[in-house]
OpenMM code with the backbone's topology and positions (N, CA, C; nanometers):
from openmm import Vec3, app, unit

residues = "UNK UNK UNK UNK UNK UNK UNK UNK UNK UNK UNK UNK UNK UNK UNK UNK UNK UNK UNK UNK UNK UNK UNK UNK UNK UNK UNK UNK UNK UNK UNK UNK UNK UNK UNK UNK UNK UNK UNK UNK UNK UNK UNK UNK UNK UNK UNK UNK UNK UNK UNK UNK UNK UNK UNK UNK UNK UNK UNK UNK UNK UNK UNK UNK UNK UNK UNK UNK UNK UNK".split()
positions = [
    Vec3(6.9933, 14.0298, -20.5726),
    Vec3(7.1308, 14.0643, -20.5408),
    Vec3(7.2047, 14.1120, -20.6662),
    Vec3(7.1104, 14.0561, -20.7795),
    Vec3(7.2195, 14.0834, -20.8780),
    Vec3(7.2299, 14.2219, -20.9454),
    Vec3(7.0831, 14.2526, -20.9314),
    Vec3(6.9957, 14.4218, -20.9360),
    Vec3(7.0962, 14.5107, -20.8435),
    Vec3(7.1596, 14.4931, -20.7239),
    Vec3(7.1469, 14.5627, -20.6379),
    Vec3(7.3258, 14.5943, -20.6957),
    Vec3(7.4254, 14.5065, -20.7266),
    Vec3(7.4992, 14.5254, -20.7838),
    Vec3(7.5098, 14.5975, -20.8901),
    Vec3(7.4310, 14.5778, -20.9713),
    Vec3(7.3997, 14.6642, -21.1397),
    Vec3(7.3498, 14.8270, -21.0538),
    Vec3(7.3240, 14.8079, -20.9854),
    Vec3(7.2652, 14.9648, -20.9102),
    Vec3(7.3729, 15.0152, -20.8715),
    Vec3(7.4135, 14.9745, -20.7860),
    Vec3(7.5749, 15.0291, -20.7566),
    Vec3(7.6487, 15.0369, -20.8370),
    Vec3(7.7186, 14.9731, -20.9431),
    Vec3(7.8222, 15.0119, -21.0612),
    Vec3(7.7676, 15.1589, -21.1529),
    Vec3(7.6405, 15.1586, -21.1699),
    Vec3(7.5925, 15.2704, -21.2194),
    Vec3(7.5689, 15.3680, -21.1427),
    Vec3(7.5565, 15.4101, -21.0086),
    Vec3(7.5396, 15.4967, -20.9115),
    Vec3(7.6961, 15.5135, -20.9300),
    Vec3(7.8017, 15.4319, -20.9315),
    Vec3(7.9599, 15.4481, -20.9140),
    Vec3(8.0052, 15.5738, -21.0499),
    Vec3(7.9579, 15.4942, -21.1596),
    Vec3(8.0296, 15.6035, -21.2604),
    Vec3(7.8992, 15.6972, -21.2760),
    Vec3(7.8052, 15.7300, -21.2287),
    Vec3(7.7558, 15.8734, -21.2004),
    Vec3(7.8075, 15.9308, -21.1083),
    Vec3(7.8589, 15.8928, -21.0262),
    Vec3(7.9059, 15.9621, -20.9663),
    Vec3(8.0644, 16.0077, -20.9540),
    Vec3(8.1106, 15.9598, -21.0398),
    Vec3(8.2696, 15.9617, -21.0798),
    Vec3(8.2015, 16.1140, -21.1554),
    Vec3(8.0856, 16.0943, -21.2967),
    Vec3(8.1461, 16.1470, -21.3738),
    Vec3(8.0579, 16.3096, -21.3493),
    Vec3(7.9847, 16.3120, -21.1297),
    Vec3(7.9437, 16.4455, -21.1197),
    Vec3(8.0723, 16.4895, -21.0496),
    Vec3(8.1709, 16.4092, -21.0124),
    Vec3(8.2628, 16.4740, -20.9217),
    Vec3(8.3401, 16.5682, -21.0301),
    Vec3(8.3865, 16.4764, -21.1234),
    Vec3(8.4772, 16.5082, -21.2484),
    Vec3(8.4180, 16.6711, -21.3179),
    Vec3(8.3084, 16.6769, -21.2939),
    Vec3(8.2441, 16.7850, -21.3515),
    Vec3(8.2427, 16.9132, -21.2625),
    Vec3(8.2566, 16.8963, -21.1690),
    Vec3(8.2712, 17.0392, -21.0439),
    Vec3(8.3885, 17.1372, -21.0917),
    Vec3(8.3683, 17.1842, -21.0489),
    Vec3(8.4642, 17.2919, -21.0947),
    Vec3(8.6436, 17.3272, -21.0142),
    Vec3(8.6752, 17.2806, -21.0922),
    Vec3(8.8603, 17.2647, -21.0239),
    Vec3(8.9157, 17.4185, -21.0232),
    Vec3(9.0250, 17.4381, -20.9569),
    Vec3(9.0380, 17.5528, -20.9279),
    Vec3(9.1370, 17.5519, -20.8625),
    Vec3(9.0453, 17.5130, -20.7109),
    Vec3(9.1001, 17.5797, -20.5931),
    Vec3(9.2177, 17.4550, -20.5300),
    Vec3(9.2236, 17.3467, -20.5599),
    Vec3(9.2962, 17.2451, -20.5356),
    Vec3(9.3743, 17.2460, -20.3953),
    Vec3(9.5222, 17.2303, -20.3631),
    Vec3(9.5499, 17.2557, -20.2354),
    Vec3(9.5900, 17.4347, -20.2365),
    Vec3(9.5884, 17.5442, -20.3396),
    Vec3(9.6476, 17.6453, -20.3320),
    Vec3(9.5453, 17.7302, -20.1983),
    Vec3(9.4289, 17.6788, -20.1269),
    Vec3(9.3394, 17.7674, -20.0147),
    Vec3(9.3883, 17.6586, -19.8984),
    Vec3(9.5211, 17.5473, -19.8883),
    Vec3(9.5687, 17.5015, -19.7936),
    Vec3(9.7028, 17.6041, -19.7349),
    Vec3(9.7528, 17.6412, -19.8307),
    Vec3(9.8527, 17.7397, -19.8039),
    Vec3(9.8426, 17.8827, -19.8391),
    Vec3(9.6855, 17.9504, -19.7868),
    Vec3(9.6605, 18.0880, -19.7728),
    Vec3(9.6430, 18.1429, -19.8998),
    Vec3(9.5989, 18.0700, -20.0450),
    Vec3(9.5829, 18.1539, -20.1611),
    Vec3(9.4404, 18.1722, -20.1300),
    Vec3(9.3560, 18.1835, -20.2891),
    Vec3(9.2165, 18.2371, -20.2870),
    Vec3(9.1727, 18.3325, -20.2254),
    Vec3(9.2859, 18.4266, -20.1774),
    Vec3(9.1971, 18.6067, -20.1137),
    Vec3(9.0867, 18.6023, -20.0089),
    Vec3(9.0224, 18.5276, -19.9989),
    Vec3(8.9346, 18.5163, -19.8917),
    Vec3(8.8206, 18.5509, -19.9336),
    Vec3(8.7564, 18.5662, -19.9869),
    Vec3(8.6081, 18.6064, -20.0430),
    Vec3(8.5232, 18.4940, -20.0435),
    Vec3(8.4133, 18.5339, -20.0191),
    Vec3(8.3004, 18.4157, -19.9865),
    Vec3(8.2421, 18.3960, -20.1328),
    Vec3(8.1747, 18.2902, -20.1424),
    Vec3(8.1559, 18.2557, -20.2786),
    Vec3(8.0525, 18.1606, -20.2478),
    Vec3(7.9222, 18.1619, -20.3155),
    Vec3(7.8160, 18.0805, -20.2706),
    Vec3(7.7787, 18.0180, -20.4246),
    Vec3(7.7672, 17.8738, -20.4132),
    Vec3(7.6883, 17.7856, -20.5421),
    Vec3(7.5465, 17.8412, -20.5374),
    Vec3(7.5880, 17.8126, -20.6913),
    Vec3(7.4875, 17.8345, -20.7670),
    Vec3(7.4400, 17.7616, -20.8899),
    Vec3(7.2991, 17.7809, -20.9759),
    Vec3(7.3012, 17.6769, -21.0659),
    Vec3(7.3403, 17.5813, -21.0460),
    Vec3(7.4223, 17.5090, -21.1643),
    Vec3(7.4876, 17.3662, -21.2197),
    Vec3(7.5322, 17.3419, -21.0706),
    Vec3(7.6355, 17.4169, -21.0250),
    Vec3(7.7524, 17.4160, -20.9761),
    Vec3(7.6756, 17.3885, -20.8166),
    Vec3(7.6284, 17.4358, -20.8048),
    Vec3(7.4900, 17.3602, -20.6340),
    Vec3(7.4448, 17.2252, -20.6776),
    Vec3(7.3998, 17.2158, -20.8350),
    Vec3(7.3247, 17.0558, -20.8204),
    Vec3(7.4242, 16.9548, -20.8445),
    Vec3(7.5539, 17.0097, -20.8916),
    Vec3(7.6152, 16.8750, -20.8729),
    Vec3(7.6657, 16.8673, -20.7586),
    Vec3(7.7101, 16.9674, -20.6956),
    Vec3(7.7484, 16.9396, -20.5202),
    Vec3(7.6555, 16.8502, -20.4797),
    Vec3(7.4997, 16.9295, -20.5141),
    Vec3(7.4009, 16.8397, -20.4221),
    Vec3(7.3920, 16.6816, -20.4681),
    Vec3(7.4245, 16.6839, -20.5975),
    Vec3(7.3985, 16.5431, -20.6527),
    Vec3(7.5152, 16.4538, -20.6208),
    Vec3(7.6447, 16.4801, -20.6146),
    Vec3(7.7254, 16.4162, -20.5684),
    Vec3(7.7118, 16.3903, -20.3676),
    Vec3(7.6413, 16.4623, -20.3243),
    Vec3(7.6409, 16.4075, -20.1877),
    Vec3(7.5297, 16.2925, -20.2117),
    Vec3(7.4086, 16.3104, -20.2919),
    Vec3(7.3120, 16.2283, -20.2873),
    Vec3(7.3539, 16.1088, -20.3208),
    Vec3(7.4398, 16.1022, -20.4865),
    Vec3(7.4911, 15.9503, -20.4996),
    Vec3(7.6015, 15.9050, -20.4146),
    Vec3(7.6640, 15.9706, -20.3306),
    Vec3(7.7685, 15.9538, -20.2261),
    Vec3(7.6809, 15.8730, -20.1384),
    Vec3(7.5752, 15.9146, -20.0816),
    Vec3(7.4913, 15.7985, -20.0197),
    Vec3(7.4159, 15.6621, -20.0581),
    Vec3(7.3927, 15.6883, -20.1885),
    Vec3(7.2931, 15.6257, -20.2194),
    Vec3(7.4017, 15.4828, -20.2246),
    Vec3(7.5391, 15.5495, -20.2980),
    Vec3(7.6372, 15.4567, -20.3158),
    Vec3(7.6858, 15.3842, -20.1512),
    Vec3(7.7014, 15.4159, -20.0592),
    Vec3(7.7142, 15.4303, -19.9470),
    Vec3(7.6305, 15.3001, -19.8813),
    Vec3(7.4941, 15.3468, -19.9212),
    Vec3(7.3865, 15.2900, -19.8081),
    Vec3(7.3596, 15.1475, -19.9201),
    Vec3(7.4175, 15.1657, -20.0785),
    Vec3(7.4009, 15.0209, -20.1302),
    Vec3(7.5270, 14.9042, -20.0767),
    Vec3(7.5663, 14.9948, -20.0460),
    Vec3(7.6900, 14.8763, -19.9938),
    Vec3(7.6768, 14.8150, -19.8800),
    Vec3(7.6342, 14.8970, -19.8003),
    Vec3(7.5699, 14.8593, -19.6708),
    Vec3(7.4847, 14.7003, -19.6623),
    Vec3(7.3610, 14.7656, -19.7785),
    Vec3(7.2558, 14.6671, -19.8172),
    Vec3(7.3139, 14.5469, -19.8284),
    Vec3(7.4108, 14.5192, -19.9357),
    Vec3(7.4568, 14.4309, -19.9923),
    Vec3(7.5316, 14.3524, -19.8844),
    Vec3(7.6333, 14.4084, -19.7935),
    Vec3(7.7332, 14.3068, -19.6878),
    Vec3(7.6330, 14.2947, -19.6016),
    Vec3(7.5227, 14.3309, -19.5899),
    Vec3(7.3751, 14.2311, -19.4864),
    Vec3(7.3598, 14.1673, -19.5385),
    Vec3(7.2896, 14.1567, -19.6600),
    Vec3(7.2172, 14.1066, -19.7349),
    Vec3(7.2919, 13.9740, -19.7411),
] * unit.nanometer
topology = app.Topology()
chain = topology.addChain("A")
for resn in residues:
    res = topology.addResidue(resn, chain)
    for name in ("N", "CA", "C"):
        topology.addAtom(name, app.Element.getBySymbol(name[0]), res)
Protein backbone atom coordinates (compact mmCIF):
# COMPACT_ATOMS: atom_id res chain seq x y z
CA UNK A 1 0.00 0.00 0.00
CA UNK A 2 2.72 2.06 0.72
CA UNK A 3 4.38 1.46 -2.98
CA UNK A 4 1.14 2.16 -4.46
CA UNK A 5 1.01 5.63 -2.84
CA UNK A 6 4.75 6.52 -3.74
CA UNK A 7 3.40 5.52 -7.38
CA UNK A 8 0.79 7.87 -7.41
CA UNK A 9 2.54 11.07 -5.97
CA UNK A 10 5.09 10.51 -8.74
CA UNK A 11 2.65 9.69 -11.61
CA UNK A 12 0.93 13.19 -9.97
CA UNK A 13 3.90 15.57 -10.57
CA UNK A 14 4.64 13.88 -13.99
CA UNK A 15 1.96 14.62 -14.86
CA UNK A 16 1.51 18.20 -13.61
CA UNK A 17 4.81 18.81 -15.14
CA UNK A 18 3.51 17.12 -19.00
CA UNK A 19 0.43 19.27 -18.76
CA UNK A 20 2.56 22.44 -17.85
CA UNK A 21 4.63 21.71 -20.91
CA UNK A 22 1.88 21.68 -23.81
CA UNK A 23 1.72 24.38 -25.55
CA UNK A 24 -0.55 27.48 -24.32
CA UNK A 25 -1.97 29.63 -26.72
CA UNK A 26 -5.25 29.04 -27.44
CA UNK A 27 -6.79 29.42 -23.85
CA UNK A 28 -10.55 30.57 -23.82
CA UNK A 29 -9.82 33.07 -27.02
CA UNK A 30 -11.37 29.64 -29.64
CA UNK A 31 -14.49 29.94 -26.93
CA UNK A 32 -15.40 33.24 -28.35
CA UNK A 33 -14.68 32.62 -32.22
CA UNK A 34 -10.78 33.58 -32.32
CA UNK A 35 -8.09 31.13 -33.88
CA UNK A 36 -9.35 31.57 -37.75
CA UNK A 37 -10.36 28.17 -38.06
CA UNK A 38 -7.59 26.19 -39.53
CA UNK A 39 -6.98 22.67 -38.71
CA UNK A 40 -3.84 21.94 -37.05
CA UNK A 41 -2.64 18.38 -36.37
CA UNK A 42 0.16 17.27 -33.43
CA UNK A 43 3.06 16.51 -34.02
CA UNK A 44 6.44 15.45 -32.49
CA UNK A 45 6.88 16.60 -28.75
CA UNK A 46 3.62 18.18 -28.94
CA UNK A 47 1.53 14.46 -29.81
CA UNK A 48 3.70 12.69 -27.05
CA UNK A 49 2.88 14.80 -24.44
CA UNK A 50 -0.83 14.89 -25.35
CA UNK A 51 -0.38 11.18 -25.57
CA UNK A 52 1.54 11.01 -22.35
CA UNK A 53 -0.64 13.12 -20.40
CA UNK A 54 -3.77 10.97 -21.29
CA UNK A 55 -1.64 7.87 -20.33
CA UNK A 56 -0.62 9.28 -16.81
CA UNK A 57 -4.23 10.70 -16.59
CA UNK A 58 -5.09 7.02 -16.30
CA UNK A 59 -2.57 5.45 -14.85
CA UNK A 60 -3.21 8.23 -12.11
CA UNK A 61 -6.90 7.47 -12.35
CA UNK A 62 -6.92 3.64 -12.22
CA UNK A 63 -4.22 4.04 -9.03
CA UNK A 64 -6.73 5.58 -7.12
CA UNK A 65 -9.20 3.30 -7.92
CA UNK A 66 -6.71 0.46 -6.71
CA UNK A 67 -6.09 2.06 -3.59
CA UNK A 68 -10.07 2.94 -2.23
CA UNK A 69 -10.49 -1.16 -2.91
CA UNK A 70 -7.67 -2.04 -1.71
Amino acid sequence: MKYLSLIQAITAVLLIIVILLQQRGSGLSTVFGGEGGFYRTKRGIEKFLFLASIILAFIFFGLGLVMVIW
